[in-house]
C-alpha positions in Angstrom: 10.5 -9.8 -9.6 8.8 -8.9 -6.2 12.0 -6.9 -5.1 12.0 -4.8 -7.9 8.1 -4.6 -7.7 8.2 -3.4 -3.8 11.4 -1.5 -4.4 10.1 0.3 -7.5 10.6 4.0 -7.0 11.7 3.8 -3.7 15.1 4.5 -3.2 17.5 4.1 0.0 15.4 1.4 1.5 16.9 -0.9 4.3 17.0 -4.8 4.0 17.5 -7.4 6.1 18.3 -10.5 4.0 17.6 -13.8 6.4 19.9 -17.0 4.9 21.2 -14.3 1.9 23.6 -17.6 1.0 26.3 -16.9 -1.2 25.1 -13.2 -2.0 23.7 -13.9 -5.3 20.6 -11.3 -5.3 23.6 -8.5 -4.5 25.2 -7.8 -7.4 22.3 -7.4 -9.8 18.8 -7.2 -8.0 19.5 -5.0 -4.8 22.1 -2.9 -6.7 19.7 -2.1 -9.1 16.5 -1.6 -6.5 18.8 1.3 -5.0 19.2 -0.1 -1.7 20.1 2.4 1.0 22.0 -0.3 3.2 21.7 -4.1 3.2 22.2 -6.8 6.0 22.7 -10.3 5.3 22.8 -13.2 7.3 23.4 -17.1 6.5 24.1 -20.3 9.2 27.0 -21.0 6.7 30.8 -19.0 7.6 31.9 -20.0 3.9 28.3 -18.7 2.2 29.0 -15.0 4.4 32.5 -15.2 3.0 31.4 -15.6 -0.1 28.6 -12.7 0.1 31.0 -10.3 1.0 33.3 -10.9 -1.7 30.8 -10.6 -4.2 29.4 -7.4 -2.7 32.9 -6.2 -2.7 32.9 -7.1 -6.5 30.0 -5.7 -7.3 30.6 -2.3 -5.8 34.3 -2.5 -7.7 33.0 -3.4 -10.8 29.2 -1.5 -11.2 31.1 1.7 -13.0 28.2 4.0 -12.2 25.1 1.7 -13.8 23.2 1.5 -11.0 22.9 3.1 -7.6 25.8 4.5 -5.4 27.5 2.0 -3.6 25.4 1.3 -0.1 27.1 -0.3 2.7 26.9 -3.8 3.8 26.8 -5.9 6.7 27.3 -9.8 7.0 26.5 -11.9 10.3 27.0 -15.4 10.4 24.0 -17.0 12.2 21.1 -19.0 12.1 17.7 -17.6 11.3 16.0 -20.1 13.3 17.8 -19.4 16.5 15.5 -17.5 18.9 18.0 -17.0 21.6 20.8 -15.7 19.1 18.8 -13.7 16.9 20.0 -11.4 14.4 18.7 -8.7 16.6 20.5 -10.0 20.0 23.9 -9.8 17.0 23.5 -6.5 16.2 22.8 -5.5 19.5 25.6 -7.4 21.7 28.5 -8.0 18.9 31.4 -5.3 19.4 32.3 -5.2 16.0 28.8 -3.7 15.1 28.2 -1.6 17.9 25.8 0.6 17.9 25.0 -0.4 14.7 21.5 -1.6 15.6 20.0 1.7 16.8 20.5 3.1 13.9 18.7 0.6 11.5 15.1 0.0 10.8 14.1 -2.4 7.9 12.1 -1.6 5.7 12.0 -4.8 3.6 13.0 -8.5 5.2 13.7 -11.1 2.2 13.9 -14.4 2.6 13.6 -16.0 -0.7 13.8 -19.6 -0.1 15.0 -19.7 3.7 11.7 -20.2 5.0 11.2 -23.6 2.6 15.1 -24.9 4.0 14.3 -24.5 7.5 11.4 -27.3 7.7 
C-alpha cells in the first residue's frame, strides 16, 4: 500500500531496498510503481540469490503489463554495519564501479528490516 501510494504517478523513481530478502516486493509492487532502477541489499548470500532470480523472472515473464524492464542491483551486506555500508559497497566494490555517482534514491524501503534488527 504505501509504495504504491508514494510511487503513484511518479515514474522512474530510484530505490534502495535495505534487507529486500528473497525479492518478493519485485515482481508485483515495484514492477508495477514503474521503478526507474532498484537496489537491494540482504545480510543473507542465499536471500540475494534468490532476489535476483526472481527479478530475472519477473522481467522474462511481465509480457508488457507493467513498466519497461529497470535494471537491478543486488549487494550482499548487512544493513546494520556502519563501517561496510551499502554506500562504502557501491563506492569501493569493482564490480559496481562507478555505479554510485550515478545514483540518488529517491525512496529507501525497509519494510520489516528495521523490526529484525533489534
Amino acid at each position: 500500500m504505501l509504495i504504491g501510494e508514494y510511487t503513484y504517478r511518479r515514474e522512474g523513481l530510484s530505490v534502495l531496498d535495505l534487507c529486500c530478502g528473497k525479492g518478493g516486493d519485485i515482481a508485483q509492487k515495484w514492477k508495477k510503481a514503474r521503478i526507474g532502477h532498484y537496489v537491494g541489499s540482504d545480510l543473507s548470500k542465499t536471500a540475494v540469490a534468490e532476489a535476483k532470480e526472481r527479478h530475472k523472472q519477473a522481467l522474462k515473464n511481465d509480457r508488457g503489463r507493467y513498466a519497461a524492464d529497470f535494471p537491478a542491483i543486488f549487494i550482499v551486506a548487512d544493513a546494520s554495519d556502519h563501517e561496510n555500508s551499502i554506500d562504502h559497497i557501491l563506492k569501493t566494490d569493482a564490480s559496481l564501479k562507478g555505479i554510485r555517482e550515478h545514483i540518488t534514491f529517491d525512496i529507501v524501503s525497509t519494510q520489516f528490516a528495521i523490526h529484525y534488527m533489534f
